[in-house]
N, C-alpha and C positions, 0 to 999 in steps of 0.2 A: 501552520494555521492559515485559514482566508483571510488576505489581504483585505479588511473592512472599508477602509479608504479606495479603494479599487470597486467596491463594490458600489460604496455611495453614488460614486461617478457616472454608473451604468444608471442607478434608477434613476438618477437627475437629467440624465442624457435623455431616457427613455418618459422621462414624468411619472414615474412607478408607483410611488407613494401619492400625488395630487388627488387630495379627495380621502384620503383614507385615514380614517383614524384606527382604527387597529386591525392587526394582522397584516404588517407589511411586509414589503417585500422579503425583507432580510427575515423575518419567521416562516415566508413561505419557502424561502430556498432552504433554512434548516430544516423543514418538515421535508422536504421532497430528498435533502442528503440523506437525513434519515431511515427514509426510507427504503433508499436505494442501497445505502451502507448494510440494512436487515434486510433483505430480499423483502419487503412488501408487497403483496400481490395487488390490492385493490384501497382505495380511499378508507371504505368502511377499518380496513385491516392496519391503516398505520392511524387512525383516530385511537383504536382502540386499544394500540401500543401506546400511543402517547399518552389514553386518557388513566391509564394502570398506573401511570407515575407524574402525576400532577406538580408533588413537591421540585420537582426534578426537572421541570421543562425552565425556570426561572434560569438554574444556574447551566442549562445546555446553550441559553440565548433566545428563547421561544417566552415575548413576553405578554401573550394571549392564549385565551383558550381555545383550543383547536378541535375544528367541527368539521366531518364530514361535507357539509355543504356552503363552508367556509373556504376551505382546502377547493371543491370543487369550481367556487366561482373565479378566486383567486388562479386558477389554473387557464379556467377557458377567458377572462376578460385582462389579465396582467398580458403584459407586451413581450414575449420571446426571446426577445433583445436583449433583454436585459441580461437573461442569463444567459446567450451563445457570447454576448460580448466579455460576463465576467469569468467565460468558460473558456477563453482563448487567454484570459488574466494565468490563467493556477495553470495552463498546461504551455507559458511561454519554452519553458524549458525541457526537454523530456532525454531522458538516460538509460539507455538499454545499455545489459550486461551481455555481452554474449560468447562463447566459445570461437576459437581462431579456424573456425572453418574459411578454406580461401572465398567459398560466395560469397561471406560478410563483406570480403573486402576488392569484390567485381568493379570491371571501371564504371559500370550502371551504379551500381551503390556508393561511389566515390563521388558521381557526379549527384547524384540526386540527395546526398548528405551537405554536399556543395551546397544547393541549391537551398536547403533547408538545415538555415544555423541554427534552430531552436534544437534540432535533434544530434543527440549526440551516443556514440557507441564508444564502449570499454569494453576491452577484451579480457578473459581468463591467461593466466599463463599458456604461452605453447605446451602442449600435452596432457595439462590437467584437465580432469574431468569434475564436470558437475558433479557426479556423482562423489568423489573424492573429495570434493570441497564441502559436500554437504553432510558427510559422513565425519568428517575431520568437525565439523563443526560441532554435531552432534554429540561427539563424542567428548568433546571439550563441554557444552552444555550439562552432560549426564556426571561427569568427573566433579568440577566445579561449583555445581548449583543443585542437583538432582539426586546425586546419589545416600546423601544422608535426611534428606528433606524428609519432614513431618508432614502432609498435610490432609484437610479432613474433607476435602470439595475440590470440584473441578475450577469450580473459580480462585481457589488459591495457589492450584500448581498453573492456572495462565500467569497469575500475576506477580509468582513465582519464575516464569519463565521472561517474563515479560521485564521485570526488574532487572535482570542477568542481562538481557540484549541489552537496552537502555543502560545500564553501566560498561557495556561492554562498547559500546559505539560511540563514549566518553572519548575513550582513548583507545582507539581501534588500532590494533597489528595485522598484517596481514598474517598469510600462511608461509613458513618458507621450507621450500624444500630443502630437506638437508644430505639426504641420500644418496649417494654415490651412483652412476649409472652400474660401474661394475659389482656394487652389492647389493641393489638388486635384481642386475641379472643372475649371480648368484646364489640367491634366492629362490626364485624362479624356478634354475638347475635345481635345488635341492626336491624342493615341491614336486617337479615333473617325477625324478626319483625316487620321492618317497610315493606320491601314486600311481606309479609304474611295477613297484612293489608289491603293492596292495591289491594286483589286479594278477 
């Protein structure tokens, strides 16, 4: 979640709030995640997202009514700052996964990870594939959680799905491989032979 206290900092740094009795900062940044979060194309279009669910803007942190040309003043006369300073807050850390390709790990990219401790890379196992892992995952997903499930909306098989990660990231295992190289090359042999056969 945003760091609230991190945020206060920036409008006080910035005087964001002086003057203002409703619709401060912290409801204009929720409207503009918002929007960014649902692809919102234009002001009129995230007014009219938020104005569909009234009851519901109280418990997201929005605790004014939100106007098209609320939203617009707030845009063009609030100070920038505020938010590029709370936007270097949430993105202090950043974590890329990625595959042991050797360019991940060039002496350009040793040095310039060097140079920038906020960013950090974690590799896949040597040889596995994205694909493999996300196929293994999937497959654990549909065994586990999916395959006897009842449900009657696409919103119950998200939160359906959704529940299963979130208990699964409780207490997370990785993948291990157990497989032997020699079985499955193996394998392999047999496959090539059985459609060698077939041909």
């Amino acid at each position: 979640h945003a760091p609230h206290h991190h945020f206060r900092r920036c409008v006080e740094r910035y005087r964001g709030n002086l003057g203002v009795r409703r619709f401060r900062c912290w409801d204009q940044f929720l409207c503009m995640v918002f929007a960014q979060l649902t692809y919102r194309e234009s002001l009129r279009d995230i007014e009219a997202c938020l104005g569909a669910v009234p009851d519901r803007l109280y418990h997201m942190g929005i605790r004014s009514k939100v106007s098209r040309s609320t939203l617009a003043d707030a845009n063009e006369n609030r100070d920038w700052r505020i938010y590029a300073d709370f936007a270097q807050v949430l993105i202090l850390e950043v974590h890329f996964i990625l595959d042991n390709s050797s360019v991940h790990k060039h002496d350009a990219v040793n040095e310039w990870l060097a140079a920038n401790k906020r960013v950090h890379f974690h590799f896949v196992p040597t040889s596995a594939s994205w694909l493999n892992l996300i196929e293994r995952f999937f497959g654990e997903l549909t065994q586990r959680q999916l395959k006897r499930l009842a449900v009657h909306s696409v919103e119950q098989l998200i939160a359906a799905i959704m529940a299963y990660i979130e208990n699964r990231n409780r207490s997370p295992k990785p993948f291990v491989w157990t497989a032997s190289v020699q079985h499955i090359l193996d394998k392999v042999g047999k496959a090539k032979e059985t459609l060698g056969a077939l041909h």
